[in-house]
N, C-alpha and C positions, 0 to 999 in steps of 0.2 A: 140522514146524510152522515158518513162515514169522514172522519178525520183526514183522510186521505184524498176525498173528495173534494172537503171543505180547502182544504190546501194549495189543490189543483187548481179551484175555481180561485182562487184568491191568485195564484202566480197567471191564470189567466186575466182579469183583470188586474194585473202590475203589466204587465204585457201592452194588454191595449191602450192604456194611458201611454205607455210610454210611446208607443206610438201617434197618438193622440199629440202628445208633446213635443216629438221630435218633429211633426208636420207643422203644427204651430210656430216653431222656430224657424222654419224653413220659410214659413210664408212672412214671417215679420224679416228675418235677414232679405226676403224680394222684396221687398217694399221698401226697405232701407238704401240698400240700391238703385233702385228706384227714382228715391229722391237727390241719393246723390248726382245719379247721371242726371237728374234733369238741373240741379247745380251745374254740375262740368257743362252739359251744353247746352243749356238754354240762356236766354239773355235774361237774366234778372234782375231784377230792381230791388232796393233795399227791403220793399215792402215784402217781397217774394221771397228774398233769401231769411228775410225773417219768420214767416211763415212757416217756411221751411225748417228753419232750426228747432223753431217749436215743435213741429209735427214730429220732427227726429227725437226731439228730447220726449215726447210723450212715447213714441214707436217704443227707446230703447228701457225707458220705463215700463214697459208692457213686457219685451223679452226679458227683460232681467227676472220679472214675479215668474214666470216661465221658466228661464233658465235654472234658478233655486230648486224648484220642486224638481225638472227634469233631472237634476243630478241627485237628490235625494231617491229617486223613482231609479234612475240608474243605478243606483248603492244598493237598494233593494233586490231590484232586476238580476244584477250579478251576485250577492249574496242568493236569492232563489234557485238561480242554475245549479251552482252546487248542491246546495238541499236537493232539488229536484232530480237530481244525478242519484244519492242517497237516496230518497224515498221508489225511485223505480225498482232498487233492489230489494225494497220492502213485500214484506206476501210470497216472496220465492224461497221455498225454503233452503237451504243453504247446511240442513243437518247432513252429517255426514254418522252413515251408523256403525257401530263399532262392538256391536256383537251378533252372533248371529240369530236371536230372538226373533227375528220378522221367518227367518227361512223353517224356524222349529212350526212356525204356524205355518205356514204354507205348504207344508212337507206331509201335512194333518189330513 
């Protein structure tokens, strides 16, 4: 496997994590909500709103180890792009020739 390969595959999985991650945050921010709406209107009893603040303080404990890596994973993800911009013009060659040496063969 080629440098160029290995590379690829590496920005493709930075890729699917971060996807992986950004879905994850999305399902703890619903569930967050969740528990708030059912605060706002449900009738609750102290036993329940307590329950509740726990479940929330474990929730936003869970997004937070989440959210850390997601921005780590996004620093990477945007650092990649641009490499990946540079490495697509790798392998095309880009010489420009400046004498006429190729046509003295050709001419043969």
């Amino acid at each position: 496997m080629t440098i160029l390969e290995l590379t690829k595959e590496y920005h493709d999985q930075v890729k699917k994590r971060y996807g992986e991650l950004n879905a994850l945050l999305s399902q703890y921010d619903l569930e967050e909500q969740d528990l708030l709406h059912y605060l706002e209107l449900g009738n609750c009893n102290a036993s329940t709103m307590a329950k509740i603040a726990k479940e929330l303080k474990n929730l936003r404990t869970k997004r937070r180890i989440v959210k850390e890596e997601f921005v780590q994973i996004q620093s990477i993800r945007d650092a990649a792009k641009s490499r990946e911009n540079h490495l697509s013009k790798v392998g095309h060659s880009t010489y420009v020739f400046r004498t006429d040496a190729l046509q003295k063969i050709a001419h043969k």
